[in-house]
Structures are given as C-alpha cells and as structure tokens.
MIGUNU-15543 format. One line per field, with one value per residue (C-alpha): residue number from 1; x, y, z. Coordinates in steps of 0.05 Angstrom, whole numbers, plus 5000, padded with zeros to 4 digits. Example, Ala and Ser with C-alpha at 12.3 -4.5 7.8 and 13.67 -1.06 7.14 Angstrom:
2
i = c(1 2)
xx = c(5246 5273)
yy = c(4910 4979)
zz = c(5156 5143)
end
This chain:
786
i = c(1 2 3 4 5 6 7 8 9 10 11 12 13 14 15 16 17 18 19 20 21 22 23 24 25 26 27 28 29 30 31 32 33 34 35 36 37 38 39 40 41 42 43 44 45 46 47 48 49 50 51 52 53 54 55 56 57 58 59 60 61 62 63 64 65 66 67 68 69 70 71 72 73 74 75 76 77 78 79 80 81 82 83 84 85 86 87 88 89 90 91 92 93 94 95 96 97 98 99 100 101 102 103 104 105 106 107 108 109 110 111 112 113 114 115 116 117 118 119 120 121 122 123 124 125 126 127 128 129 130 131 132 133 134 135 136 137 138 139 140 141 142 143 144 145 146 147 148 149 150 151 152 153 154 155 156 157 158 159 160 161 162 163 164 165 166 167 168 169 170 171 172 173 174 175 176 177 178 179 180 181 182 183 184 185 186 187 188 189 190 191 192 193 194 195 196 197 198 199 200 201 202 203 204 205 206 207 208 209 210 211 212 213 214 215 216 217 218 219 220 221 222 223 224 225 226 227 228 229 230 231 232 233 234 235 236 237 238 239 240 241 242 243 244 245 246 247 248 249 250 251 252 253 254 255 256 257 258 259 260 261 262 263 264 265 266 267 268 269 270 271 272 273 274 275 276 277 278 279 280 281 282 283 284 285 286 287 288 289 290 291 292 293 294 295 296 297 298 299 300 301 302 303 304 305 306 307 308 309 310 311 312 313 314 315 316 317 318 319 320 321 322 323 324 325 326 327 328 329 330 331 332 333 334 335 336 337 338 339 340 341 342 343 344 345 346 347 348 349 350 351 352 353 354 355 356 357 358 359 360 361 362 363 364 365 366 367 368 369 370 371 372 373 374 375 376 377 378 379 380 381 382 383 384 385 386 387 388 389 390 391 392 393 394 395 396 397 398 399 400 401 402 403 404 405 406 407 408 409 410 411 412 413 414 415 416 417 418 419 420 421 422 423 424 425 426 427 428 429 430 431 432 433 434 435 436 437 438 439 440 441 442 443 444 445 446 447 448 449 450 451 452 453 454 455 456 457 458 459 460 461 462 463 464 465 466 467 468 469 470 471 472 473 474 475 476 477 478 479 480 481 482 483 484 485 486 487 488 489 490 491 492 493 494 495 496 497 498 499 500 501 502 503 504 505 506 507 508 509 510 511 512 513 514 515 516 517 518 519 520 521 522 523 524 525 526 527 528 529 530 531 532 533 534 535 536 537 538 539 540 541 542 543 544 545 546 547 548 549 550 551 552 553 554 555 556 557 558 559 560 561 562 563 564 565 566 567 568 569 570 571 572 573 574 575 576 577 578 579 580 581 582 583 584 585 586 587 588 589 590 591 592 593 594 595 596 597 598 599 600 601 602 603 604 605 606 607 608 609 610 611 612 613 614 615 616 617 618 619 620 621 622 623 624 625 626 627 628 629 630 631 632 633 634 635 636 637 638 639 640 641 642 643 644 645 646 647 648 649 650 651 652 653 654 655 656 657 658 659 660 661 662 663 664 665 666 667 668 669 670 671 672 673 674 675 676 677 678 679 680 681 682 683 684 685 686 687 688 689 690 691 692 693 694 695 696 697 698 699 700 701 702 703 704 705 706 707 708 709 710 711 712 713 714 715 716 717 718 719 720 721 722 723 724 725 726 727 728 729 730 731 732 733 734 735 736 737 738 739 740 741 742 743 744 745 746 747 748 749 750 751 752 753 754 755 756 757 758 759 760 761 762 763 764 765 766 767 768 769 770 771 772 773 774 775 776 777 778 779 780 781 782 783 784 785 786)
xx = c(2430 2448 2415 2453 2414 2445 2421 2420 2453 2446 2490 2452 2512 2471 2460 2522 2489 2461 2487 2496 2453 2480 2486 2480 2494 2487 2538 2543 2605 2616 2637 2720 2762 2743 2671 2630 2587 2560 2540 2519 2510 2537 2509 2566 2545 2614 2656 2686 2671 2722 2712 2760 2762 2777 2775 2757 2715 2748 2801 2813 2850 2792 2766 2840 2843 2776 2768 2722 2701 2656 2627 2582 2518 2457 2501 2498 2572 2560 2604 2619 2653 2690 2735 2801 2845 2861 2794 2759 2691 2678 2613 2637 2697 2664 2593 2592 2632 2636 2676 2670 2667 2692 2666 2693 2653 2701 2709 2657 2674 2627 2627 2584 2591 2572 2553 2569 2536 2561 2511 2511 2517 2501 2531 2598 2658 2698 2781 2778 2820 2894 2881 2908 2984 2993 3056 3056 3110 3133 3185 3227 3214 3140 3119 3115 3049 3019 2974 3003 2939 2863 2846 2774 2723 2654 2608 2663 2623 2561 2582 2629 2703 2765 2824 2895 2953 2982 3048 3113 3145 3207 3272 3322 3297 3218 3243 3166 3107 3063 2986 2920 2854 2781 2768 2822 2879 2945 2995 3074 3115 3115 3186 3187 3223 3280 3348 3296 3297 3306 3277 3211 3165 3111 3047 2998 2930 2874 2807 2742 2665 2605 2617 2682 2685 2754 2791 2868 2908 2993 3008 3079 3104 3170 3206 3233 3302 3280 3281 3346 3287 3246 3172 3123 3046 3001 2980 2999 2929 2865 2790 2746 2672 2658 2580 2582 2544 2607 2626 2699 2751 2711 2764 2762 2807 2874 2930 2984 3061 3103 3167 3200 3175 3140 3112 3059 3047 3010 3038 2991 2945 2980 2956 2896 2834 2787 2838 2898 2931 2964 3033 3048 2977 2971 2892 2863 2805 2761 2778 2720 2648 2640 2580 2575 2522 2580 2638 2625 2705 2699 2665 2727 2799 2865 2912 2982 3004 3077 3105 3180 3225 3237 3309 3312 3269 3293 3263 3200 3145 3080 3007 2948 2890 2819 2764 2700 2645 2578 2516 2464 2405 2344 2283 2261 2238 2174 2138 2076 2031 2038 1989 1970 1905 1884 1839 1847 1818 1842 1861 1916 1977 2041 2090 2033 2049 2006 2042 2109 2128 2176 2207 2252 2300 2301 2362 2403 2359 2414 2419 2401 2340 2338 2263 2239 2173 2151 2095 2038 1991 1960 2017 2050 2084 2085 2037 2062 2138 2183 2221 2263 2209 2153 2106 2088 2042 2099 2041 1979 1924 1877 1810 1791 1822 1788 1823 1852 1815 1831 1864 1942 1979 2047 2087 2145 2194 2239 2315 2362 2433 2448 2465 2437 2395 2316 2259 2200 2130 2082 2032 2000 1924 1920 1844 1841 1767 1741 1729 1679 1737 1701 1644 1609 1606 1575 1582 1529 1491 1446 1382 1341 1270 1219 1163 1111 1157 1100 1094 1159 1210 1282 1319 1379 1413 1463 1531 1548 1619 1640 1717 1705 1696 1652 1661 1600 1547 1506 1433 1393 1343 1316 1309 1242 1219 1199 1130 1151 1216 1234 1301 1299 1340 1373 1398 1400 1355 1320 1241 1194 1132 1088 1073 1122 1115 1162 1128 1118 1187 1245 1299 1285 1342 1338 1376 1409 1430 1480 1481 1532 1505 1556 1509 1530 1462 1492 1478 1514 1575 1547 1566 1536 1543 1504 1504 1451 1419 1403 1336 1341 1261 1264 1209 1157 1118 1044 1006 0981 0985 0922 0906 0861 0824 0825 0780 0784 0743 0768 0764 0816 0829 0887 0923 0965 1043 1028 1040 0985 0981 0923 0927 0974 0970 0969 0978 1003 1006 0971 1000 1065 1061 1156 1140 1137 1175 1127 1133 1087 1061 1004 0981 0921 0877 0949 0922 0976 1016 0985 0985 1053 1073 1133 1129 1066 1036 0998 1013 0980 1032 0996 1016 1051 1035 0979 0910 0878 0850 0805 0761 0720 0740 0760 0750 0807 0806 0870 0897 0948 0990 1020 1075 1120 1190 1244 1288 1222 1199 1145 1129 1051 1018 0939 0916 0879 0824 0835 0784 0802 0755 0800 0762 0813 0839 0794 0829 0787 0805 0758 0782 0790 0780 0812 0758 0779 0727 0751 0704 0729 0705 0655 0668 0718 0699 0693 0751 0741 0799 0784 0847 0835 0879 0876 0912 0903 0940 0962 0926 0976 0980 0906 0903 0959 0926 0865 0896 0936 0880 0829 0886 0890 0819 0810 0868 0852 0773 0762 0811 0785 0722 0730 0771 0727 0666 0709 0722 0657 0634 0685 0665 0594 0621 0583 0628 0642 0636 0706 0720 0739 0800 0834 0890 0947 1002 1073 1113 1189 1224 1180 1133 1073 1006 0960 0885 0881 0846 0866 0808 0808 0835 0775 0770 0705 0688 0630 0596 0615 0550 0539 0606 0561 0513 0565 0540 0589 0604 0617 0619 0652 0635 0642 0594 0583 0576 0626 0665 0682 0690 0646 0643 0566 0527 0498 0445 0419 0443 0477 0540 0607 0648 0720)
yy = c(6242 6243 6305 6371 6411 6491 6524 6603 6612 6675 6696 6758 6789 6855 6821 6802 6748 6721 6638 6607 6554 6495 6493 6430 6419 6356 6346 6293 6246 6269 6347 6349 6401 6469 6462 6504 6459 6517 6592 6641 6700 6744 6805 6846 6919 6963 6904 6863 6791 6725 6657 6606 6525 6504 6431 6369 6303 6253 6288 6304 6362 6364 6424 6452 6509 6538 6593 6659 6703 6761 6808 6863 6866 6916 6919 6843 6807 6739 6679 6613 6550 6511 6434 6444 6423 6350 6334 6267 6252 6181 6171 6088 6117 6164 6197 6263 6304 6351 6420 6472 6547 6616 6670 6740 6808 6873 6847 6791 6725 6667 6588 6537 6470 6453 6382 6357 6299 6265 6232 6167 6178 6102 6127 6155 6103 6134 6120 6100 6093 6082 6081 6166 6149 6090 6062 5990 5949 5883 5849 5816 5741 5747 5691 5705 5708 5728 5790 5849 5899 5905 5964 5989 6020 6022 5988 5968 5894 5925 5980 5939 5969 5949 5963 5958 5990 6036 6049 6016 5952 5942 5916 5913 5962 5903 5850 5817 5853 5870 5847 5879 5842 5866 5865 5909 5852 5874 5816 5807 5794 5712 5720 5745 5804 5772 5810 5877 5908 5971 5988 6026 6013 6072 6036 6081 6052 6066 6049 6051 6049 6067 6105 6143 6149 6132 6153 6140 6137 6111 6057 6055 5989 5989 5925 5912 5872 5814 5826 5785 5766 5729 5759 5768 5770 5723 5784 5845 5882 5865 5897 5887 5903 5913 5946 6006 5979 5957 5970 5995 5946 5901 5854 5871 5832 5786 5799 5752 5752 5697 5701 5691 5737 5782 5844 5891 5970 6022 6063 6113 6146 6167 6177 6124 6151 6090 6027 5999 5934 5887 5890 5817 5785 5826 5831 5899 5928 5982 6049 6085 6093 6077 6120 6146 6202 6225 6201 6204 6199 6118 6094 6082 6071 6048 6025 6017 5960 5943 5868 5863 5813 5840 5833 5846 5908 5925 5858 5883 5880 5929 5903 5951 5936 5972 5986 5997 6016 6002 6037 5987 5976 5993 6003 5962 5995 6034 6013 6057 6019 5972 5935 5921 5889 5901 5861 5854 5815 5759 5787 5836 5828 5801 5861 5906 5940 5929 5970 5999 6004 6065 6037 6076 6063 6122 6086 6106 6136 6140 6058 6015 5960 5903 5873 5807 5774 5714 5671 5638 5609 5580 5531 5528 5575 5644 5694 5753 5779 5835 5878 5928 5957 5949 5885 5857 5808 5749 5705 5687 5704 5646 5636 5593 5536 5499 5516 5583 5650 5649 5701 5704 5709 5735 5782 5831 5824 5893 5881 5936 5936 5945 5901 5862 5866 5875 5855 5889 5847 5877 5831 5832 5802 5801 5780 5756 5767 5726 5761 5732 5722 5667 5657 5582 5538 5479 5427 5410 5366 5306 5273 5209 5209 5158 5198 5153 5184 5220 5277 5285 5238 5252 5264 5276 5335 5404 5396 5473 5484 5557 5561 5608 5573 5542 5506 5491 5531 5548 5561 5538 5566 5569 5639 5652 5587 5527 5493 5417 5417 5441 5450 5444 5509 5475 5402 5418 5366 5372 5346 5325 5373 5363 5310 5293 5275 5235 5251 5322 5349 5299 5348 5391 5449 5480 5536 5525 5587 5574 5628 5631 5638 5671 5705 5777 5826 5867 5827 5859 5820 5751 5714 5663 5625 5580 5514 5482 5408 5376 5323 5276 5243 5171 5136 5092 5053 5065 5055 4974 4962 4952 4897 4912 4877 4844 4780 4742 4675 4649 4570 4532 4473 4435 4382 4331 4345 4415 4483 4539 4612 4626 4705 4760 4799 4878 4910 4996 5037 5100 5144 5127 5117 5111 5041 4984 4931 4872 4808 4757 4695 4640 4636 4596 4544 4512 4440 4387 4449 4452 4531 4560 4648 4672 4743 4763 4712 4653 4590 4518 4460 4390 4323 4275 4256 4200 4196 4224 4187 4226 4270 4306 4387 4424 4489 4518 4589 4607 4669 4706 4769 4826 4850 4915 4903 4939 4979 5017 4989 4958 4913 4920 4869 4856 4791 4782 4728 4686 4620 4581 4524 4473 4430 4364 4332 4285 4243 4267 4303 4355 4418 4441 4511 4547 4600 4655 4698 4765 4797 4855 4902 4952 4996 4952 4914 4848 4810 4739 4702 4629 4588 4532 4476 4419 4346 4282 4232 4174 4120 4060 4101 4100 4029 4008 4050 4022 3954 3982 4000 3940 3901 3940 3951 3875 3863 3912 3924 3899 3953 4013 3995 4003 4065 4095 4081 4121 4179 4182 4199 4250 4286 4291 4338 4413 4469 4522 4592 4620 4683 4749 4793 4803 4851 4849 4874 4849 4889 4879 4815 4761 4773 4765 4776 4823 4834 4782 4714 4667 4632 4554 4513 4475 4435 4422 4379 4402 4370 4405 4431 4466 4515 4559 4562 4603 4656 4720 4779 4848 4885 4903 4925 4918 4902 4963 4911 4861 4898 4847 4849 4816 4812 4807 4805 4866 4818 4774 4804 4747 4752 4720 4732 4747)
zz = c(3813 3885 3927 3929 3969 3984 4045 4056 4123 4164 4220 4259 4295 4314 4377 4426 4460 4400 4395 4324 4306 4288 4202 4163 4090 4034 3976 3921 3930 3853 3880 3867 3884 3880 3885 3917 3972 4014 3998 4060 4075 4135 4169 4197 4201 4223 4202 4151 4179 4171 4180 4199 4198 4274 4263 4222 4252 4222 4214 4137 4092 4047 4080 4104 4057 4061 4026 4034 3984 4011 3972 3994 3965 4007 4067 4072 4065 4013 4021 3992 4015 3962 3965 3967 3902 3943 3966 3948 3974 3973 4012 4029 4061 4104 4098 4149 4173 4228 4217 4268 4250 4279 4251 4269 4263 4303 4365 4365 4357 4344 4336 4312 4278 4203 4187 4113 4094 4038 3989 3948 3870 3843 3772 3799 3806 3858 3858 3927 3989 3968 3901 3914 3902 3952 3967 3980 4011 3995 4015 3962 3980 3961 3918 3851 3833 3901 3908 3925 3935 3929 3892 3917 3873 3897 3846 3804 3788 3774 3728 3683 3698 3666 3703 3663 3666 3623 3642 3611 3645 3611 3635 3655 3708 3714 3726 3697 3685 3739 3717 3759 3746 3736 3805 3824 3847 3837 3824 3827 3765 3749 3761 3828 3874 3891 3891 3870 3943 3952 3885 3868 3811 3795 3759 3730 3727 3685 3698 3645 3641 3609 3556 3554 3629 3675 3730 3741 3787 3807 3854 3881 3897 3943 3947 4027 4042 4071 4149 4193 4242 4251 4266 4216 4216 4176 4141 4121 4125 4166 4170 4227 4246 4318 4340 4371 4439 4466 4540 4550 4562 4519 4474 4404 4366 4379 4336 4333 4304 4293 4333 4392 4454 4413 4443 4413 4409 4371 4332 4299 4314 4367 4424 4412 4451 4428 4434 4470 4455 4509 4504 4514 4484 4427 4446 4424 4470 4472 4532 4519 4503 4418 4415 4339 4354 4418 4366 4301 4288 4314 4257 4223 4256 4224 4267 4252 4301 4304 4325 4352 4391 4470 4462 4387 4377 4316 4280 4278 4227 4226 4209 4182 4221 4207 4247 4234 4283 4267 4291 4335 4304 4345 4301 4245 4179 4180 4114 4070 4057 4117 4093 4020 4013 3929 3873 3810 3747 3723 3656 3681 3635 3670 3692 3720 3778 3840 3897 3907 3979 4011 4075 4116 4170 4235 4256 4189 4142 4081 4089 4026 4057 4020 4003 3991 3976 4009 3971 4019 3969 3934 3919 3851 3807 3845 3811 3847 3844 3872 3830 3870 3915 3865 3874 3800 3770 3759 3711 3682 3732 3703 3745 3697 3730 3787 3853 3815 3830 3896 3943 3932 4000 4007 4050 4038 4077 4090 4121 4141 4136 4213 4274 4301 4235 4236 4193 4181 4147 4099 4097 4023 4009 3927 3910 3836 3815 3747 3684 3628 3580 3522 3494 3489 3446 3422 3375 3306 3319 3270 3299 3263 3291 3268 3241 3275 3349 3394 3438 3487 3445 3466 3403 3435 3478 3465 3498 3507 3530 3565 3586 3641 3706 3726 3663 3618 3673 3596 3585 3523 3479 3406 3382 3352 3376 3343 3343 3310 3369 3441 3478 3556 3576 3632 3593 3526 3512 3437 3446 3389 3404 3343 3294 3235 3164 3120 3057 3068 3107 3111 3141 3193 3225 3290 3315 3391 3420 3486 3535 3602 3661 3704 3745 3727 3739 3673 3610 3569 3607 3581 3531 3476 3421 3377 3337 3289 3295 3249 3244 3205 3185 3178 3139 3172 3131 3159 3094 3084 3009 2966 2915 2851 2851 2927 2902 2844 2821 2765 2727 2699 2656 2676 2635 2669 2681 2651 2697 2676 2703 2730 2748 2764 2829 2829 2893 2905 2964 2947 2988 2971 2902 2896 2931 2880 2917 2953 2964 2952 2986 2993 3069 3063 3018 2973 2990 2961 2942 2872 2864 2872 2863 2808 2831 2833 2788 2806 2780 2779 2769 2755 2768 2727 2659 2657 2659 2724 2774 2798 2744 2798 2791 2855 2885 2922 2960 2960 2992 2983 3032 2997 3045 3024 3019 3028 3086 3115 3181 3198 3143 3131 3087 3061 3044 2965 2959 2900 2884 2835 2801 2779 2720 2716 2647 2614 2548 2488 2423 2433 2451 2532 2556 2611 2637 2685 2714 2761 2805 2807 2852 2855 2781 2763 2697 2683 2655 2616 2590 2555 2532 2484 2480 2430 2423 2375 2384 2339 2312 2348 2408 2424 2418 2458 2512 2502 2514 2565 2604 2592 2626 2684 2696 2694 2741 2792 2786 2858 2888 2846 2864 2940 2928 2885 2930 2985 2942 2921 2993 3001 2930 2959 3007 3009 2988 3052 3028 3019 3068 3025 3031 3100 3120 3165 3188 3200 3247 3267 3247 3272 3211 3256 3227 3277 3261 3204 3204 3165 3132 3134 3079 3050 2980 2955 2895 2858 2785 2729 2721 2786 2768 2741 2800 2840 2879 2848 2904 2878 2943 3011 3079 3143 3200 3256 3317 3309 3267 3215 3140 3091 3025 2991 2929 2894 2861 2909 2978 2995 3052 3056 3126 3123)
end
C-alpha cells in the first residue's frame, strides 16, 4: 500500500506577525474524488476563519473546488481538505503539486503554500492521460488499419489487462468495427474513413484485471475532411525528454511540416514562459532557466504547435508535442551495507538470503533504482544471485570439490533512473567455509598369508575413502587391538605381528576402523567408518614325512623272467595326519634297473627266461625318497633304506625260498616272510636241455672260461656297508634335495653262506660333532654312516 501519511496542522493567529510555515502532505494515487487528503486544525479566537485556494502548480482543477468544513470543538475551528468530484491522481502524470493557501481570521489574512505529493500504488491501474473522454481527430483518408491512439495505463503489461470495448458498432452509422489491442492501440475500421467526415463515433472502453477489478472510460473519435492544402506533419503527436541543466536559448527540438513556405507558431499554452519556436525553422528552444526545484510546473509541457502556408494560412495542420523535463542527476545512490563481507557453510540450502541492501537516491528519493549483481569468481556457474534487492544463494555451495571452497567475489551494482545516470558498487566478499558432511568409507578386504610369513609381512593395505575435501585425508586403527596383526594408522597397511598356524586357526578377521582427519579440535565433528579384512591362512607344508620302518634288509629268491615284490613302503606325517598323498621314488643303489616302485611297493623284475649266467647272489642298497604330494608348498621328502639280498635262480626241483627280513626299528617287531616256489619239469624237456647245453659248453668252453675267470675277480669284491636312512627336502619346483646325501650305488656279491653273517642294525642316532646320522647295532655296537 502506498504511504498516506495525515499531518495535524496548526495555524497560531494570536500573533499578527506570526508567518505560516510552509505545510506538506502525502496521498496515494488511489484517493478519487471526494477524499479527504488533509485534516487541520485552525486557531481563530474572535473569528470564524476561511480558507481559500489561490493557485495550482501545474496548473490542475483537481483541487478547484476545495471545500472547508469547520467545526468548533474547545474553541479550536477543525477542517478538512477533500478531491474534488473530477480529480484523478495519477502519480506518472505528475507527482507534486504546489497549491498556495489564504487563510482569513477578522481582519488577518495569511498565506502559505501546501505541497501534495502524490505516491506510487504498484496495485492500482490508473485510466490515464486521455483515456478521461478524449477526443481524437482523424482525418478521413487514414489508412484503414492504421492506429489511431495509444491508450496509457501504467503497469498495464505487468498486471495482465484486457482492454475491449463494449460499446455497439453497428451500421449503417460504423462503417467497420473499431478493434483496441492489449496494449492499449486503438485501430481504424478495415474498411476505412473515407466519405465518414464530419461524423463522431463514441467508444466506450472497458478495461479488466486481477480479480474483478476495471476501470472504463469513452474515447471520441472525430473524423476531419481531408484538408485542400497541402501541409501536414509526419506525425500527429510527439514526446520529448530534454534535462533540466539546459541554458536558455538552448535548441530543443526541430519540428518540421510538409508544405510549401510553411511557418510555425504556438498555440497553447499561451503565453509560453519556457519555449518559443522559430517562425520560419520550426526549431523549438528554451527562454528561461528549467530549474524543477525554481519550476516545478516544467517538468511536463504540451505544446500545441500549429503549421500553415504564408500565403495560405488557413491550410494549416496542428501537432501535439510533449515535453518533459528531467531532473540532473548529481549524486549516486547511497547504499546500507556498503560493504557486505559474510561466511557461510557450505551446506546452506539454495534460496537463503545473505543480505538485502536499501539504497537511496538524495537526488529523487521516490525513484525506482534498479540493482544488479556482477559475478567475479571463481569462474563457472554463479553461486550467488540477486533477487530484487535481496542477495541469494543461486546453488550448491560444494567445498568438496578441489578449487571450490573458495571466496565468492561479486559486486552489486545500484543504477538510478536520472541523467546523466549514476552507478553506485557494493562490493560483496562471500567466504564459503567447509562442513564435515560424510563419513568414510572403506572397502572389505581378503588377505592369503603363508603361515611360515615372519615378523613385519605386508599383507596388504586399507583404502579409506572420505568425500569431504581433502579427499581420503583418513586415519587407521583396530579397536581393541590385535596381537597376531597391525595396521599402520597413517597407510592402512595390515602387518603380520605374531606367528601363524594352519592347523590351529585358518581364518583370521580384523576390524579397520577409518577415522577423517579434518583437523577440527572438537571430535565430536569427526567422522568414521569401518570395514573388516579378512586373512586368509594358507598351508605350508613344514612337516618331512616319516617311514616305518625307515630301514629294511630283506632276501629274495628270484626266478628268471619272473617280477617278485619285495616290500611295501609306509610313510605318514604325524602332525598332519589328513595327508596321505606321497609319491614314491628310487634315488640310489637300482643298478641295471632291476628294482622298480608300483606305488609304494617295491618290486624286482628279472631277466629273460633261461638259465642264468651268473649264479653269484647280490646285495643291492637301494633307497628310496618319500616326497608329499599335493597343492601344499614346499614339497618335503625323507629318504627309506631298503637292502635287498638277491639269491639268483639255480635249475633244480627242489623247492626255492624267498626270505625277507625287516629291521625294524627300535620296538618295532620283527617281521619274516618265506615264499616257497616249486617246478618239475618234463621228462623230454630235461634231456633236450641237457643236450642243449653239452653242445654249447663244448662249442664255447674257451670263451666262458675267460669270462668266467673275469667275473670271478669281480665277485671277490668286499661288500661296502650300506649308509642308513637320510632326509631331505625339496622346495619349489626344481625338486632339489638340501641336506641329504645320497649314498653310493655299490653291488656286492657275497657266497651264499656268508648271507647270514650280516651285521643287523636296530638303532639311530646322530653324532654331536659332525652332526651326522648313523645307524648302529644294539648287539655288537657296531656303526653304519648315513
């Protein structure tokens, strides 16, 4: 609502020399006729006082029938001033007015001037100007179509009008219909004016907003008979804006008629005391000062200026030329605050309101400034906005973006309406300060760790994530701590500490907690969050089998082209009794490849079928590796000691025994196992060997003879002593053996009746300055190396 402020006005007429203070009074632009814009009260003490209106700047009949009514009330006369029933305030049109007063008490007469200002009201559409029953001239040769009048309402865009009009347009007294647009253009009939002159068509027009609000109003159109002359202006109506700084005799404006030897004069108002026109030039210019605060009445002049022919004066055509006198602008707007320097966090939704700035103008303090924000930086989408006069958040204050939480730089920029126009700056420093928003985060995590890994392994490291910048600055820790792992609160890194143990704890889980570290002294503004990892135990095979027994002696009787098992190998890892797989293999003492393994048995192939050539038995020391098998890494392996007496085929019908003798080891009993085997030929078939034979003998005596003079040397040969088990160890893939020996492959031939002359060994030790295994006899004390 615009400002109605009522003053009490006292005039003290006790005293004769007593001068009247000047009065000044507001009213809304929305007061009509017969409102009351002014009470006062007089003090007239033999008397009854009057008060007349002496004059009007501008001049206007608003305020031509003022009217009085006094009434007495404790010997003090009361008095109001009310709009007279034709009085339209329309504050675009003019905003103040000057009336001057005479007030009369007996004999006394005073006068003093009363200043109405008239005040905006932004929801009243005024019918403005000569929208009051205008008439407006046309002549009939106007192009149908053209537009005939501008009908001004202030704010008609921005409240919505619609203008129509309501009265009737039917012939044969229209010769069309007249149409009026929404913004307030009225238009000729489509079929023109011609032959309508001197006729006079009365439109009443309505005009509508809001919500059942309108104002009305008649415009008159009277058509003209086209003139016999020639002179005419390019337009019928004209609006100019000159400052008010001008100097007199300063040019104003050139209007110009079409005709021959046109001359120029003003007709109204007449006389002119701000402008003259050349009579000859048609150039308007200024004789006298256009100072509104002298001459308020200059701000607005229309001039009725009339075009004729010298020697036809009565062709002659008039042109409506307006005015207006601005004020000069000589201060620029004074702002609060005039500087806005302000923080705030980054979470502050969009729309808040950070300022709003009330800027006024000294030169004319009723003017509408216009504001405007100017963005400095940081470059990109502009986080700040103006609404009206009210600075706003535009978007997303988001520090959490490198380069982001920054200070935002703008400035508001404050323009007035005058001339030449000025700009005031409000510089504005908006510092955007980071909030811990998220919490962090990390990821789940699985470790595999060798259970053999020592002290200090890296398992593997924590990646904690925090959104907040700076971006992943987290701290780690295990809550309640952890004895078997560690996590290095600056990396993340997960550390074995203590020893692990497939067999007894194959999964292990260990809680990471993930702290930020935004440096805020109040803890309870950090955040954290938390993840498990998982470790995972992976099996290392650190236990060497064992073989029960880990030496064996044992005899066999071998017939030719025949295979024979000799013994079966049984080797366990105690510790780990789930393992069963091993693999099997001889590494030492299979001279001529007689002895071959079928899992873990041992067997004995013999030649072809035939009668041997040789008949000596042999001794072989075989041994034999038991490696685990299976996915565990390293492979360990022992080695099992296995001699075999090997007592060859002789061709007889008496029975052969196989005789296999284990030494077990110490508590292990004794076991025999004798195998009997049995043939008898046919009758023909042991002659025809016989024969066979005698024939061959006799043929090749003198060659068996040297031969078997060489092998008897080699049969004479002393035995070595067989070494006794050995282990070793295989680790990666190159199957290497470390810390085993491998004893030397020796074959000795013995007579049949020093087999059971052995020396038997039913122990093991080892020796405390070399360190080396033996094996030795519980009997006789004797000592075999290994």
């Amino acid at each position: 609502m615009v400002l109605f402020r009522p003053l009490a006005l006292l005039l003290a007429l006790v005293v004769a020399d007593r001068h009247c203070l000047p009065w000044s009074v507001s009213i809304s632009e929305r007061q009509g006729p017969g409102a009351v814009f002014q009470s006062l009260s007089l003090n007239c003490s033999s008397h009854v006082p009057t008060l007349k209106l002496l004059r009007v700047r501008p001049p206007t009949t608003f305020f031509d029938a003022l009217n009085l009514s006094v009434t007495t009330w404790q010997g003090t006369y009361m008095g109001k001033l009310t709009l007279n029933n034709t009085a339209r305030l329309d504050t675009l049109a003019v905003s103040h007015y000057e009336l001057q007063l005479q007030v009369t008490c007996g004999t006394l007469v005073m006068e003093g001037p009363l200043s109405v200002d008239v005040q905006r009201d932004p929801d009243h559409i005024q019918c403005a100007g000569r929208f009051i029953s205008p008439v407006i001239q046309v002549p009939e040769t106007v192009t149908p179509g053209a537009r005939l009048y501008t009908l001004l309402l202030p704010d008609l865009r921005l409240q919505g009008a619609q203008i129509n009009i309501t009265s009737a347009q039917d012939p044969p007294h229209f010769p069309g219909p007249f149409s009026i647009d929404g913004q307030g253009w009225l238009q000729a009939p489509a079929q023109g004016l011609s032959g309508q002159a001197p006729k006079t068509f009365r439109l009443h027009v309505l005009v509508t907003w809001g919500a059942g609000r309108s104002c009305g109003g008649t415009l008159t159109v009277r058509v003209l008979s086209a003139p016999s002359g020639r002179v005419s202006f390019p337009e019928r109506h004209r609006s100019i804006t000159i400052p008010e700084d001008l100097v007199p005799g300063s040019e104003v404006v050139q209007v110009q008629a079409r005709g021959l030897d046109v001359r120029y004069e003003i007709l109204s108002p007449a006389p002119c005391p701000f402008f003259s026109i050349g009579p000859a030039d048609g150039v308007i210019r200024t004789t006298g000062p256009l100072d509104l605060a002298l001459a308020p009445g200059a701000a607005v002049t229309v001039l009725q200026v009339k075009a004729f022919e010298r020697l036809q004066p009565w062709a002659s055509v008039q042109l409506e030329l307006t005015v207006n006198v601005t004020p000069v602008n000589r201060w620029p707007p004074r702002c609060h605050p005039a500087l806005l320097v302000t923080q705030v966090p980054e979470t502050v939704p969009v729309g808040t309101v950070l300022s709003t700035f009330t800027c006024a103008d000294r030169d004319s303090p009723a003017s509408t400034l216009d504001y405007q924000l100017r963005f400095h930086g940081p470059p990109g989408l502009p986080s700040l906005c103006l609404s009206g006069r009210a600075l706003k958040v535009n978007a997303t204050l988001d520090c959490d973006t490198p380069g982001a939480c920054f200070q935002l730089a703008a400035s508001v920029l404050v323009f007035d309406g005058g001339q030449p126009p000025m700009t005031t700056e409000v510089p504005v420093l908006v510092t955007v300060t980071p909030v811990n928003e998220f919490s962090p985060a990390c990821a789940p995590r699985v470790f595999r760790v060798r259970e053999d890994a020592g002290p200090r392994t890296l398992l593997g490291s924590v990646a904690g994530t925090d959104r907040d910048y700076p971006h992943d600055r987290v701290q780690y820790s295990s809550p309640g701590g952890s004895a078997t792992f560690a996590v290095d609160h600056l990396s993340g890194e997960v550390r074995l500490l203590g020893p692990l143990d497939y067999e007894q704890q194959r999964l292990h889980r260990l809680t990471v907690l993930v702290t930020d570290q935004r440096g805020d002294r109040d803890a309870a503004h950090r955040r954290s969050g938390s993840c498990t990892v998982t470790i995972e135990v992976e099996d290392v095979n650190d236990h060497a089998p064992e073989c029960e027994p880990p030496f064996q002696e044992l005899t066999i009787h071998t017939s030719p082209g025949r295979s024979s098992e000799v013994t079966k190998v049984s080797c366990r890892v105690p510790q780990e009794p789930q393992r069963l797989a091993f693999s099997y293999s001889i590494v030492g003492g299979n001279s001529q490849s007689r002895f071959s393994l079928r899992g873990a048995v041992l067997v004995h192939s013999d030649g072809a079928a035939g009668p041997p050539l040789l008949e000596q038995p042999r001794t072989y020391e075989l041994l034999i590796r038991a490696a685990d098998a299976g996915p565990s890494a390293p492979h360990l392996s022992t080695t099992a000691t296995v001699i075999v007496h090997v007592v060859p085929w002789r061709a007889s019908t008496a029975a052969t025994s196989t005789h296999r003798a284990t030494v077990p080891s110490a508590g292990t009993p004794l076991l025999v196992t004798d195998t009997e085997a049995f043939w008898q030929p046919e009758p023909w078939f042991v002659a025809a060997l016989t024969v066979t034979g005698a024939l061959l003998l006799w043929t090749l005596g003198w060659i068996l003879s040297g031969l078997l003079r060489g092998s008897a040397r080699g049969l004479q040969t002393p035995s070595k002593p067989a070494q006794a088990l050995r282990l070793s160890s295989i680790r990666g893939t190159e199957g290497s053996a470390e810390g085993s020996t491998e004893a030397p492959k020796t074959e000795t031939q013995q007579a049949p009746s020093s087999i059971m002359g052995l020396q038997h060994f039913d122990g093991r030790a080892q020796d405390a300055r070399t360190g080396r295994d033996y094996l030795f006899s519980t009997r006789t004390g004797a000592r075999r190396w290994l």
